[in-house]
C-alpha positions in Angstrom: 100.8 141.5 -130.7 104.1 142.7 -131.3 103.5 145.4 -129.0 102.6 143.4 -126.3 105.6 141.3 -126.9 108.2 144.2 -126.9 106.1 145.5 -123.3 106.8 141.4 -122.2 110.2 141.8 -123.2 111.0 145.2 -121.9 109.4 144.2 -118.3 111.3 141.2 -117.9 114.4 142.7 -118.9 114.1 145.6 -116.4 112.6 143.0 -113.6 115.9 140.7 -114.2 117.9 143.9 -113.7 116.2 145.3 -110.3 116.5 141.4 -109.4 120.1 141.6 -110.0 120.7 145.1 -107.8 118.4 143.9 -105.4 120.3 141.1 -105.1 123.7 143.2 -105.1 122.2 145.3 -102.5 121.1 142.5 -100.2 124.6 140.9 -100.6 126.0 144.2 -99.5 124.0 144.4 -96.4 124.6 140.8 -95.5 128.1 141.6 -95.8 127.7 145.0 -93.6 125.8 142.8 -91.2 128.9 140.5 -90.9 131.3 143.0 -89.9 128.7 144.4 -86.8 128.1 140.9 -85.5 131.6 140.9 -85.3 132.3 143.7 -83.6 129.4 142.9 -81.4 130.3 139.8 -81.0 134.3 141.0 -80.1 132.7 143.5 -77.9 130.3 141.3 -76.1 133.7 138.2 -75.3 135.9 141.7 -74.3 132.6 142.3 -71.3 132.8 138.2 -70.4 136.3 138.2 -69.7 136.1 141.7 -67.8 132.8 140.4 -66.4 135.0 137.0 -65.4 137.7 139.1 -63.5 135.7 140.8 -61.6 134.3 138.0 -60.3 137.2 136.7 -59.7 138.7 139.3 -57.7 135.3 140.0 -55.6 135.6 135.7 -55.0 139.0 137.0 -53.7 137.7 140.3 -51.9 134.9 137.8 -49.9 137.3 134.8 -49.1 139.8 137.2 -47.3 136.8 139.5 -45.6 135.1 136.1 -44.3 138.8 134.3 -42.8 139.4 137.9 -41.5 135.9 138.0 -39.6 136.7 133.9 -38.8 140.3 133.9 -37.7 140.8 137.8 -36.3 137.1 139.8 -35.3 135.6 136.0 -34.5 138.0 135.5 -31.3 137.3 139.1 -29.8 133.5 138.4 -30.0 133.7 134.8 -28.3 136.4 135.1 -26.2 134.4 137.5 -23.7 131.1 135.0 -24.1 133.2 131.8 -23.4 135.2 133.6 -20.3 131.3 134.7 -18.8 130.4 130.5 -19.5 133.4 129.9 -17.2 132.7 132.1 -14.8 129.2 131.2 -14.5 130.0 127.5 -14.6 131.9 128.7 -11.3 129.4 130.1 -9.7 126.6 127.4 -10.2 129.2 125.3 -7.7 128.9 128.1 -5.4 132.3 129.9 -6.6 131.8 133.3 -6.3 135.1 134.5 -6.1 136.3 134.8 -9.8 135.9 138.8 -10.9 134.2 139.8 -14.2 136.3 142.0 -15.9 135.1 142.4 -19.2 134.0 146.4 -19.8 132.6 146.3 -23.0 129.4 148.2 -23.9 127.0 146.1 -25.6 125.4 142.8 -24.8 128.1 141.0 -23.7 129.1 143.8 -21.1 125.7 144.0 -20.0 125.9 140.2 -19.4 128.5 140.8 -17.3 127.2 143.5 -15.7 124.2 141.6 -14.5 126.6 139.4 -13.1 128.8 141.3 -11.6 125.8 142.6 -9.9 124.3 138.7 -8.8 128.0 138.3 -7.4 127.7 141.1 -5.1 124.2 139.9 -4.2 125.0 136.7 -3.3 128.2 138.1 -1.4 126.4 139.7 1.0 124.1 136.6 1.6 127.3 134.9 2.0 128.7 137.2 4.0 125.7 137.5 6.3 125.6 133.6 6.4 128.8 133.9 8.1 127.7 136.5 10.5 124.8 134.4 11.5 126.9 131.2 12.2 129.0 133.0 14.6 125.5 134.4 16.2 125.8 138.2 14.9 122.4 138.3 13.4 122.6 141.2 10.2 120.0 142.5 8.3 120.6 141.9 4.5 118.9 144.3 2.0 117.2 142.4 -0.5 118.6 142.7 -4.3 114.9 142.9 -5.6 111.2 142.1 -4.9 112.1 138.8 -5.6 115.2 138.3 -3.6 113.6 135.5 -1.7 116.4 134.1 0.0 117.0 138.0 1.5 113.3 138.1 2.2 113.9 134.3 4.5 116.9 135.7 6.7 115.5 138.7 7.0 112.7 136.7 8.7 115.0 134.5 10.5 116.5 137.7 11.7 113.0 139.0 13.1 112.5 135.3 14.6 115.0 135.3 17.2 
């Protein structure tokens, strides 16, 4: 018995003392664990704050890009557009004698090519109108197929 007493007695003395540097060790890491989460966590705020200026700044960037395109590239897009509205407001009276000069080369100048072109068409129906009222009947050359007013004093032409 004594034997197995002085076994009992040597494991629990040796179990007590891995306890204790298990417990040292774990304290250790704990401790080691600290100081990472710290620096992580220092690291991590130091990203937020960059992370927060650079927001700012592109907020900054996008505000003076969008009053830029608003307030400077805004007016040389709709200035042409609202120049055609009044010159085609113009013409729907029967006011054909405002000139188009806008020369761009995109949409808008096509626009105003196309109506550069209806002004000349509807110049020479004008112009023939004239003609015929003083009794100088003129043949006038149809701007398309569908020119149908070109097409009806062509026919008044042939009539007479």
């Amino acid at each position: 018995m004594k034997l197995y007493d002085m076994s009992a007695e040597i494991a629990t003395t040796m179990g007590e003392s891995e306890s204790l540097n298990l417990n040292n060790e774990i304290k250790v890491f704990q401790k080691e664990m600290k100081v990472k989460a710290e620096i992580l966590k220092q690291g991590v705020e130091g990203q937020v704050g960059n992370s927060i200026i650079f927001l700012i700044i592109g907020m900054i960037a996008g505000t003076l890009t969008f009053i830029y395109v608003a307030f400077v590239f805004g007016p040389s897009i709709t200035k042409p557009i609202i120049k055609l509205k009044d010159i085609i407001g113009e013409y729907s009276i029967g006011k054909f004698d405002s000139e188009i000069v806008i020369n761009q080369k995109d949409e808008v100048g096509e626009l105003a090519l196309m109506l550069r072109n209806l002004r000349t068409a509807q110049d020479e129906k004008i112009h023939a109108a004239k003609e015929i009222a003083k009794g100088n009947f003129i043949l006038v050359n149809p701007s398309s197929e569908f020119d149908e007013l070109a097409y009806r004093i062509r026919v008044a032409f042939f009539l007479f």
